[in-house]
C-alpha atoms as one frame of an Amber mdcrd trajectory, in Angstrom:
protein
  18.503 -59.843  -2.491  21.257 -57.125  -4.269  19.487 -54.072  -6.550  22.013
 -53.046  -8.848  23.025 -50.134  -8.825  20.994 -48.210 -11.206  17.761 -48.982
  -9.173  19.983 -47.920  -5.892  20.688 -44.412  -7.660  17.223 -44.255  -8.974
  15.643 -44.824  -5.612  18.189 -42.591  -3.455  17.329 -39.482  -6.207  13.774
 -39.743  -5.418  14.462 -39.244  -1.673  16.825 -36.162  -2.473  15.209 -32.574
  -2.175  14.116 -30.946  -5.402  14.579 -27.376  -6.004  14.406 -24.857  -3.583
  11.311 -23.352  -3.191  10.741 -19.443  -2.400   8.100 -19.237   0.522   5.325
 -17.195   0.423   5.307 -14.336   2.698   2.568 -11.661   3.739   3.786  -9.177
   5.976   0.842  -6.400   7.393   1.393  -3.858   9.206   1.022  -6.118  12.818
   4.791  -7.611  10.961   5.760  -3.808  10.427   5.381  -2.690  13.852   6.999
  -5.592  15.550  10.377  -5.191  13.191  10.610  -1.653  14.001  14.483  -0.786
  13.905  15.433  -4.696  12.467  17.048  -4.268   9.451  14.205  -6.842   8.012
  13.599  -6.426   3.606   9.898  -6.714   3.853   9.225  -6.859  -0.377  11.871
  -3.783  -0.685  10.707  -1.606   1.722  12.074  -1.877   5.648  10.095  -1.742
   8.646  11.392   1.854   9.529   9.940   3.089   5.950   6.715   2.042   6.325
   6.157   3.824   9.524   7.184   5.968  11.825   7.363   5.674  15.608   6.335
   8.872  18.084   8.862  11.219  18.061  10.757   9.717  15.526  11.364  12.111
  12.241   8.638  11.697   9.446   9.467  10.639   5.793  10.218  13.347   3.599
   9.486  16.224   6.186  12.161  18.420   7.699  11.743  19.069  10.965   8.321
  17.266  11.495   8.494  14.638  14.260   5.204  11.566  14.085   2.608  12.170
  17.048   0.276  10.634  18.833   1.694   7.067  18.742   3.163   5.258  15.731
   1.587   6.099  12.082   1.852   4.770   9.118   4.401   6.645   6.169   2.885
   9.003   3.634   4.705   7.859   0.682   4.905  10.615  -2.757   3.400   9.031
  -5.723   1.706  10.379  -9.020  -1.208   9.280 -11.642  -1.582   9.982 -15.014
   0.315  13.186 -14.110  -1.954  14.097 -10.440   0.275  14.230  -7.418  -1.225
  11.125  -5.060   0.300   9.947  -1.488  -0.986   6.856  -0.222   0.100   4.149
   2.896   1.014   0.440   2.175  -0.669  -1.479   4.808   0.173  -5.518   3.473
   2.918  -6.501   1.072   2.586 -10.071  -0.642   5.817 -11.674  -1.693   5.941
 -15.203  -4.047   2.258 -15.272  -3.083  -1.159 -16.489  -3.912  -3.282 -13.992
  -5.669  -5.354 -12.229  -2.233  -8.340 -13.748  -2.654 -12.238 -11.866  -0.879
 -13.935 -13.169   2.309 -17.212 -12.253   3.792 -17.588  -9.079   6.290 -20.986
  -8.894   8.196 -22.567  -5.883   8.655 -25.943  -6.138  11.095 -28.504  -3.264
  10.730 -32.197  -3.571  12.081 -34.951  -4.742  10.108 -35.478  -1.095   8.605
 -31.565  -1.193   7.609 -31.029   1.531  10.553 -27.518   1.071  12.579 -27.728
   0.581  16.208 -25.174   1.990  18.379 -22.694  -0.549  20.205 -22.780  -2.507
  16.762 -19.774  -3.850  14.758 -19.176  -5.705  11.711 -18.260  -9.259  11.837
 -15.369 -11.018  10.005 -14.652 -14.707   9.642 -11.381 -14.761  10.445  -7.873
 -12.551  11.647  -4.553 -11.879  10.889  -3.546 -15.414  12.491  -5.283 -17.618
  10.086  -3.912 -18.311   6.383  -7.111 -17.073   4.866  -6.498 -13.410   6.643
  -7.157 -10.331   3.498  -7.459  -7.190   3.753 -10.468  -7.574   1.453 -14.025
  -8.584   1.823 -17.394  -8.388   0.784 -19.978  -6.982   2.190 -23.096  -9.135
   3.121 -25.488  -6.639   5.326 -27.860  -8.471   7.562 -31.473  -6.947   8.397
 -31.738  -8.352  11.611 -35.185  -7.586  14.094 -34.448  -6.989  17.417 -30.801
  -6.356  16.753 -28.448  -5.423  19.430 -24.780  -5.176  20.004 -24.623  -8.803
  21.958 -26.135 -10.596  18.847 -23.212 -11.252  16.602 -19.754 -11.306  17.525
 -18.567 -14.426  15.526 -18.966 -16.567  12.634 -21.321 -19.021  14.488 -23.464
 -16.485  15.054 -23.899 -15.408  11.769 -24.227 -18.058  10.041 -26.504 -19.714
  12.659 -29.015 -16.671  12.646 -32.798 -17.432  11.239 -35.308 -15.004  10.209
 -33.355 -12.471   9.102 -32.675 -10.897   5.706 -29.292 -11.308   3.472 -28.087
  -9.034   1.316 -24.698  -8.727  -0.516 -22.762  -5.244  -0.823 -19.809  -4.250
  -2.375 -16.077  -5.235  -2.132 -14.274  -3.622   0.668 -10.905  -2.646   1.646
 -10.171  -3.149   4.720  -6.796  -4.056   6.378  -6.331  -5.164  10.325  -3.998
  -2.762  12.139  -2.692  -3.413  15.207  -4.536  -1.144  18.289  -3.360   2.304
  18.374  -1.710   2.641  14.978  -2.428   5.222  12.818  -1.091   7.477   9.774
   1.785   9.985   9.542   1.126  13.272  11.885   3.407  15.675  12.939  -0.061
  17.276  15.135  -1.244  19.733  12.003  -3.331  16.715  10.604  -2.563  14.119
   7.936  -0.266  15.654   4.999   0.998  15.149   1.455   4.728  14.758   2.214
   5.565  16.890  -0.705   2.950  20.149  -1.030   2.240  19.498   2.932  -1.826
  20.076   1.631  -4.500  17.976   3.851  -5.220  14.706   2.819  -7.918  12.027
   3.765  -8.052   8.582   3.849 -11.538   7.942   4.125 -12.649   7.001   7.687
 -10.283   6.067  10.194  -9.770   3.215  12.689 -12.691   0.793  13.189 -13.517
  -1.932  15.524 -14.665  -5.179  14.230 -15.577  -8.820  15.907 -13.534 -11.635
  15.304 -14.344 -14.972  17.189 -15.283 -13.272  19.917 -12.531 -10.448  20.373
 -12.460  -7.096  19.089  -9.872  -6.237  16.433  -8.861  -3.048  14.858  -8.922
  -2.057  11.297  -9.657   0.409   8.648 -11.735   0.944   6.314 -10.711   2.310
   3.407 -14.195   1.549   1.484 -14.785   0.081  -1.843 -11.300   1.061  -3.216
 -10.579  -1.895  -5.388 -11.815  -4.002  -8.410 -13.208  -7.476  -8.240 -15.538
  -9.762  -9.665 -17.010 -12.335  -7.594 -13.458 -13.969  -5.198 -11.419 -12.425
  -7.564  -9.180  -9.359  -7.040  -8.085  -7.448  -9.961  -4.168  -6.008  -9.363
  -3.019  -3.033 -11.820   1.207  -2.199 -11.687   2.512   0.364  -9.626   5.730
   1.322 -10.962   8.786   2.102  -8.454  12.276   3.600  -9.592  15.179   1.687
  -8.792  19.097   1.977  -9.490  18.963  -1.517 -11.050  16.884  -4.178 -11.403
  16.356  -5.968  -7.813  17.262  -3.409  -5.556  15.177  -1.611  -3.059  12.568
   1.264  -4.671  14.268   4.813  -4.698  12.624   7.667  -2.420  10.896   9.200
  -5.491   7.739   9.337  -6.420   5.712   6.376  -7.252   3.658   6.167 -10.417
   0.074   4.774  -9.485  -2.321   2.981 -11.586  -5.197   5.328 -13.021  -7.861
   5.655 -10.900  -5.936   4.737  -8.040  -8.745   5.017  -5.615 -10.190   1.676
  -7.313  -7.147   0.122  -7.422  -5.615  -1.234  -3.699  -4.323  -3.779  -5.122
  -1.235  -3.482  -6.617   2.021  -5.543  -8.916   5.242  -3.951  -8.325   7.178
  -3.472 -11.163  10.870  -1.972 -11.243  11.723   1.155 -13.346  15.528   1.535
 -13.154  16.252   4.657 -13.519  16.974   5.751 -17.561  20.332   7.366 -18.417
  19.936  10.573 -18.638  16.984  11.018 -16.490  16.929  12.521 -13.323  14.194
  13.665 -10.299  13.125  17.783  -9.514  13.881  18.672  -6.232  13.342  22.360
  -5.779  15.730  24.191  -4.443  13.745  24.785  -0.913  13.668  21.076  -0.188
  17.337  19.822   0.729  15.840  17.148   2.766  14.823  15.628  -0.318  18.210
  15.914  -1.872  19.940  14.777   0.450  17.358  11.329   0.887  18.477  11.150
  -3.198  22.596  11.735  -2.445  22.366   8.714   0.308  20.865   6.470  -2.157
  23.732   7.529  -4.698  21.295   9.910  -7.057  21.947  13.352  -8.048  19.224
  15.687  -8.480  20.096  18.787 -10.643  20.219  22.014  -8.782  17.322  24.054
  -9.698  16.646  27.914  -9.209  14.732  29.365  -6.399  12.084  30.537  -8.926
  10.831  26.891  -9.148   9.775  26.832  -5.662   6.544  26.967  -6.151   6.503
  23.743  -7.881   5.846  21.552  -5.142   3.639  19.328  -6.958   6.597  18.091
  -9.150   9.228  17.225  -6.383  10.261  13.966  -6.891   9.068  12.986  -9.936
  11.364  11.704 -12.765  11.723  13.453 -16.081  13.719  12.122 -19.306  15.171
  15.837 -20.226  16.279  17.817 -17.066  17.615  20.342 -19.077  13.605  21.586
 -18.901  13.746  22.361 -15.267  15.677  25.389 -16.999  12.912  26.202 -19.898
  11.052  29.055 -19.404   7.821  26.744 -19.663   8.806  24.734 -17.336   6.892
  21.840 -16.201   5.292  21.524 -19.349   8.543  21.477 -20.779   9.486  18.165
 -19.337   8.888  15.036 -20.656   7.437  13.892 -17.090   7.392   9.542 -16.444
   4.492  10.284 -14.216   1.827   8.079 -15.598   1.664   3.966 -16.459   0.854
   5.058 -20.092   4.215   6.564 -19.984   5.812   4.468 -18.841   4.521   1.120
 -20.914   6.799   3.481 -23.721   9.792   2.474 -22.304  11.882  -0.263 -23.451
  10.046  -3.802 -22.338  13.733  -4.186 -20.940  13.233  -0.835 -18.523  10.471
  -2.673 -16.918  10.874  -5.473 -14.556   7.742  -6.992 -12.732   8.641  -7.920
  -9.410   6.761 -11.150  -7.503   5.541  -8.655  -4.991   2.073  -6.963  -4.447
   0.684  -4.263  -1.950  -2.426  -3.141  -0.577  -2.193   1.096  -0.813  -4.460
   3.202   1.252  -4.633   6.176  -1.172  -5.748   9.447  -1.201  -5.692  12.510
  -3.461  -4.680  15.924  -1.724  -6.523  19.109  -3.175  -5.217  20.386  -6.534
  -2.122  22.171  -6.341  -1.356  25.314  -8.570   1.839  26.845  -8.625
């Protein structure tokens, strides 16, 4: 039997691909490490920015080489007007909302620890459900010791124990011996070089059976139920699309509840431009290489360390006499969400930030 035509042409269109489809990707920092010195585009940001091999130079430091194996960067970021430097430890692109899992955490029957004892997650960084965030479920266990969980089976096979939920935690898998940016003095705000934290460091946890590293960053982000909540996190950029300038980040408010986080793209406005005092040509010339001038300021302003990097609308007030409260600063969301809904591109990227605050810094 002959089809005409028409049914020919309708049945060969079916079998034709549709559109191309943009794959989901989640990179962590196991993905980081391994592209170290490939010239991969992981969400904007390239392997070598994220961290820092020993003995290579740190981000934003003159001088200061990374120790004691390979750390993560200390990026320069601000919120609600608060210097903040924080890590990205996962970056999402075209992807699924992160969604929670369990984490186990045994304690004897009078909700003591007992030494040799880790936490127990579900699953790793090699199964699609992997997230760096989880919620808590403590088990009161009697007779508790560090051979009586160590996977999933064993959890949820145990009997006569007591269940309790706990709060949403952040907590990304690292690969074994990574940690944060060091040049040996400690971990540091890139910019006023004052001591930061990060909450506690590297943990061990059990995963079917194997130990894995991770850290815990704590309950740092907002949730309800398997729901993550993600506020923006605003990046400059020369133009729409291209990768996020080295200045200073503007974090949500209360960034230490907010891990999770929407990039969205502030080109730069016309006329604005960053502070980089005058003691910092390192930071200059990471501006001049990404083809942004900073205006040369006077050695007076030093002392402003806090400020470096950040993006004002009038740089004529790095010459006021009350300088910085002169300047009409974008170093908060609120300020930002004033700009033109054109100046503001969200991006089909999200992060998870290890954040912390440095000690208040007065010039």
């Amino acid at each position: 039997m002959r089809l005409p035509a028409a049914v020919l042409a309708l049945s060969l269109s079916a079998c034709t691909a549709g559109p191309e489809v943009t794959p989901a990707r989640l990179w962590t920092t196991r993905e980081f490490l391994t592209a170290h010195g490939q010239a991969y585009d992981f969400g904007g940001w390239s392997p070598d920015e994220l961290l820092k091999l020993e003995g290579e130079p740190l981000a934003f430091r003159d001088g200061a080489l990374q120790t004691g194996g390979p750390g993560l960067t200390f990026f320069p970021g601000v919120a609600d007007g608060a210097p903040v430097t924080f890590v990205i430890t996962e970056i999402w692109a075209n992807h699924p909302q992160p969604w929670v899992e369990p984490v186990w955490a045994p304690f004897d029957e009078n909700q003591q620890a007992v030494d040799g004892v880790q936490n127990v997650f579900p699953v790793g960084l090699d199964s699609t459900f992997y997230t760096p965030f989880w919620r808590a479920e403590f088990l009161l266990t009697p007779g508790l010791t560090p051979d009586t969980y160590r996977d999933a089976r064993d959890v949820l096979g145990a009997e006569g124990i007591e269940r309790r939920l706990g709060p949403l935690l952040v907590c990304p898998f690292v690969p074994e011996g990574l940690g944060f940016g060091d040049d040996g003095t400690g971990w540091r705000d890139p910019l006023t070089l004052g001591e930061v934290s990060l909450s506690s460091g590297p943990r061990k946890g059990w995963v079917d059976g194997a130990l894995v590293d991770y850290y815990d960053f704590g309950p740092r982000v907002r949730g309800e139920g398997d729901a993550v909540f993600a506020a923006d996190f605003y990046v400059f950029v020369k133009r729409d699309g291209d990768r996020p300038l080295p200045l200073a980040a503007v974090l949500p408010s209360e960034p230490l509840l907010n891990a999770l986080v929407n990039r969205v793209d502030v080109p730069l406005p016309e006329g604005a431009a960053p502070f980089v005092p005058e003691a910092r040509p390192e930071l200059r010339a990471l501006l001049e290489a990404r083809g942004v001038t900073a205006p040369v300021v006077p050695a007076s302003l030093n002392r402003f360390t806090a400020y470096a990097l950040r993006v004002a609308m009038n740089p004529s007030c790095f010459e006021a006499a009350d300088f910085p409260a002169s300047c009409d600063w974008l170093d908060s969301a609120a300020r930002l969400r004033r700009l033109r809904p054109d100046q503001l591109m969200a991006r089909p990227v999200q992060l998870t930030l290890g954040v912390a605050i440095p000690p208040e810094v007065s010039p």
